[in-house]
N, C-alpha and C positions, 0 to 999 in steps of 0.2 A: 748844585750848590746855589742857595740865593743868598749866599755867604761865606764868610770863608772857617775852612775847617780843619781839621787833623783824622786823618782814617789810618785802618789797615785793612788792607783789601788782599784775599785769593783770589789771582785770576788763574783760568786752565792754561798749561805751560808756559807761565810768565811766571817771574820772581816776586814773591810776597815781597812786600814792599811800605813804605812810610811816606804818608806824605802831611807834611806841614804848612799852613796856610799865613804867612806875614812877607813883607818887604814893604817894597818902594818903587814910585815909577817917576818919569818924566814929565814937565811940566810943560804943558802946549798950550800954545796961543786959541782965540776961539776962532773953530772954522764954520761956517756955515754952508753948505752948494745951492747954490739956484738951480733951478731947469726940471726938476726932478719931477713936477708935479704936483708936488707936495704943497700943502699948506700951512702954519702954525710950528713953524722951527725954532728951533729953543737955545737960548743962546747957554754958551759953558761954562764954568768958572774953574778954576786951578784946581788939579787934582790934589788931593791929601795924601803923604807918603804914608798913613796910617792906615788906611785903606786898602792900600795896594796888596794884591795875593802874592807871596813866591810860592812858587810852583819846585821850584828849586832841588828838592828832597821826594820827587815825586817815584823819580829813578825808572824803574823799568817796566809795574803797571799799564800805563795805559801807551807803550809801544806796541804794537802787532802787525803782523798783514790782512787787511780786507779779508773775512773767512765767507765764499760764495754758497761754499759746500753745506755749510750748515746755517748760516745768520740770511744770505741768500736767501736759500730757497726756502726758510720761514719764515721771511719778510714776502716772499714772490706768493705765497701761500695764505697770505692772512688774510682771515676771512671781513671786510668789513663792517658786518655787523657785532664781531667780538666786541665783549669789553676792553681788551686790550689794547694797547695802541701796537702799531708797528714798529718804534722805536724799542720798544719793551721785549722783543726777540732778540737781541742781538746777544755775542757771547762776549760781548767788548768788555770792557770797565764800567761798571753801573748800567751795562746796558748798549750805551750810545755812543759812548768815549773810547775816543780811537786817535793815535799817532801813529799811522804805518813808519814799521821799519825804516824805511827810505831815508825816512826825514830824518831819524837817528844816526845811521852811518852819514849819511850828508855831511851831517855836522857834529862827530864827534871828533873830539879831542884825546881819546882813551882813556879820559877819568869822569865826564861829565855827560850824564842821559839824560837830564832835568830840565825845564823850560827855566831861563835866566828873568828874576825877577823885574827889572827891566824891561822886557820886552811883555809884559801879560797886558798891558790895557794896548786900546789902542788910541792911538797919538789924538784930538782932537776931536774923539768920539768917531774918528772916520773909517770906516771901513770899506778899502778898496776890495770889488771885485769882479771875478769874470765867471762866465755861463760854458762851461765844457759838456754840458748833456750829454744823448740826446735827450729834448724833452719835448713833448708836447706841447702848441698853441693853450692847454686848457693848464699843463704845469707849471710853461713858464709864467700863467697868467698868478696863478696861485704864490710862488716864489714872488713876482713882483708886489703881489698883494702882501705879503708878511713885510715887504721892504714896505710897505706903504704906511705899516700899519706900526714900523719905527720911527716912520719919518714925520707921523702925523703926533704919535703920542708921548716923543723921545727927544733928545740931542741928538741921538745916536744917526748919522746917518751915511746910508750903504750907496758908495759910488764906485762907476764903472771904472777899471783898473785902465790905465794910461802909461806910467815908467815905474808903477811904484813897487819897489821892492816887497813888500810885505804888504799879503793881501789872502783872500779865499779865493780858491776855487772849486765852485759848485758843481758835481757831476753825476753821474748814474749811474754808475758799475753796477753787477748785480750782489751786492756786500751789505746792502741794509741800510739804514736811516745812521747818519756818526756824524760825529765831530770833533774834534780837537777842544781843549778846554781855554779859550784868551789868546792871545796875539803872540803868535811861536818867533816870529822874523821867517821871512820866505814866504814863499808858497806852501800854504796848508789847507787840507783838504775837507770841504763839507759834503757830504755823499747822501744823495737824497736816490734811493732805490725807484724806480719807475716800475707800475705805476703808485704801489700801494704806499710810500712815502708822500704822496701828492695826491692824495685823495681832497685834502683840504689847505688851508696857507696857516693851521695850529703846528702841524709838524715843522713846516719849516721855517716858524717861529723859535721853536722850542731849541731847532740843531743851531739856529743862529743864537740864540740864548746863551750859548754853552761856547762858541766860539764868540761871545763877548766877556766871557768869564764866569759862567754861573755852569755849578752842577744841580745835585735833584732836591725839590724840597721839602722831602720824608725825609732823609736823612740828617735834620737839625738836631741839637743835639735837646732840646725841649721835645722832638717830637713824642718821646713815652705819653707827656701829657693830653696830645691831640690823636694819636692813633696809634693801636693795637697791633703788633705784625704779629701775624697765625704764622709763626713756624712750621708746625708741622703740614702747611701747603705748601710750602716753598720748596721748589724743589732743591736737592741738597747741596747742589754744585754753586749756586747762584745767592747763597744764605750771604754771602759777602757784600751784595749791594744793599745791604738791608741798616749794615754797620752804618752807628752814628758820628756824627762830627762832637769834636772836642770843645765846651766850653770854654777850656783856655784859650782857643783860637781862632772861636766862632764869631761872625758879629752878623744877623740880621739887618744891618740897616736901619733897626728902629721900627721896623714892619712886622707885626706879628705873625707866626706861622696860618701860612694860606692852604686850607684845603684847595682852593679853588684856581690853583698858581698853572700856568702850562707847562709848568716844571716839574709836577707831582705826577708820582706812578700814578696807576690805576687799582685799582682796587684788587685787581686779580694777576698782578704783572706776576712774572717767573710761576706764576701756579703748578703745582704738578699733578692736579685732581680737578682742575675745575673751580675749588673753593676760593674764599676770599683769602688775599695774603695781607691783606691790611684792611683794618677795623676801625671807623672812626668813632675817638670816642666821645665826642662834642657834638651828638647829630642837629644837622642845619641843613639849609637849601645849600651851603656851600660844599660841607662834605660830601651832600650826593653826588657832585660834580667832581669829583677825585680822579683824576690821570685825564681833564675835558682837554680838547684840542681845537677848540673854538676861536682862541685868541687870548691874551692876555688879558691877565685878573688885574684890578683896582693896584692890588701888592706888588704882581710885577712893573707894573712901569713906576712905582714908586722905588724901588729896587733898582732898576737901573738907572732912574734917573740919580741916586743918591749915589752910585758906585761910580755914574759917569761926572757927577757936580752938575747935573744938567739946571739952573734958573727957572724955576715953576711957579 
């Protein structure tokens, strides 16, 4: 999402489910961290309660277990020169959205599966976290590079975790490229697959995108007008991530739909022949760039800085 939305989603042996995109969050003072490196840090202003996503009505969706057996070993598998990206295998929620189990019974109450609206942004734009690998000298370089590349063009920025209750942790199971969708409370989990996760620092841009609140950006609910899904490529099981978000519930930001967002499939994501699954129909230098993994588009960081109140 680089907005918020209303779906219904089939996932394989999860409960069809609803999820509605409105609430409210907390209002934090501005933080900013020295030492980072970084340059050009942006100072924050008071989040809007109008803004805020609940997650709330999300329900049972995007809980599961890490699946190695099949999201694995066609993440372990992908060929680099695909069109596809590696996050685009998975059998998660749209892909790449994942709540393991755990975190559900952790914290259930026996009425409530839902992320409390409340807790979805995070407090100050800050994001505590820690490095559970293993990774390579050349992933962790790639991983700090996408923190670099929030911290240069964003508020938002990613600090190493210390006492703080609620934070990520970044590791490498062999389960694929996911993420949790915005600030759950606790420890939640970003799972960057080694090595094919970590080819470049787009990927784990995009899974930290999604654990600051954003899901994909084909699925707006204007998207009919920018691009075309070829159903009859998709394979049949996966036709769920395709569904659109609800104008009554959507808000862009104010930024118009981005072919060019590192939030957007690829052109041939879920394919079950090889063909295109999405068609753009506004052709530009940007649409040819559809599902790139290079870094963020002009859009996104105009996006998050408007979701976070970042001062530009």
């Amino acid at each position: 999402m680089l907005y918020a939305n209303e779906y219904r989603y089939k996932v394989p042996a999860i409960k069809r489910c609803r999820l509605i995109a409105s609430g409210s969050a907390a209002k934090s003072p501005p933080t900013i961290f020295g030492g980072l490196g970084v340059a050009g840090a942006l100072p924050m202003v008071d989040l809007d309660s109008e803004d805020v996503i609940d997650l709330s009505d999300l329900g049972e969706a995007i809980f599961g277990n890490p699946d190695s057996e099949t999201t694995g070993v066609l993440v372990d598998a992908h060929d680099e020169q695909s069109q596809q990206n590696p996050e685009e295998l998975g059998t998660y929620y749209e892909g790449d959205i994942l709540i393991p189990l755990s975190y559900r019974e952790a914290r259930s109450n026996g009425t409530r599966n839902g992320i409390l609206a409340q807790s979805f942004r995070w407090p100050g734009a800050v994001v505590p976290y820690e490095i559970k690998g293993p990774f390579t000298t050349q992933e962790l370089g790639n991983i700090n590079h996408a923190f670099k590349e929030y911290h240069t063009r964003t508020c938002v920025r990613f600090k190493p975790r210390s006492t703080e209750k609620d934070y990520i942790s970044i590791g490498s199971g062999k389960s694929g490229c996911w993420s949790s969708i915005g600030r759950l409370g606790g420890r939640q989990e970003v799972n960057l697959q080694s090595p094919n996760c970590l080819r470049t620092y787009g990927t784990p841009i995009h899974e930290l995108m999604h654990a600051l609140g954003f899901f994909h950006e084909q699925n707006r609910h204007e998207r009919d007008s920018y691009v075309k899904v070829m159903s009859d490529n998709i394979k049949p099981d996966m036709m769920a991530n395709f569904e659109k978000a609800s104008s009554r519930t959507q808000s862009g930001f104010g930024v118009d739909y981005d072919y060019g967002s590192v939030m957007h499939y690829s052109s041939t994501s879920f394919t079950r022949n090889g063909q295109p699954t999405l068609k753009a129909l506004r052709p530009s230098s940007a649409a040819s760039q559809m599902g790139q993994r290079k870094g963020f588009s002009a859009g996104d960081v105009r996006k998050i800085n408007a979701m976070y109140k970042c001062k530009v």
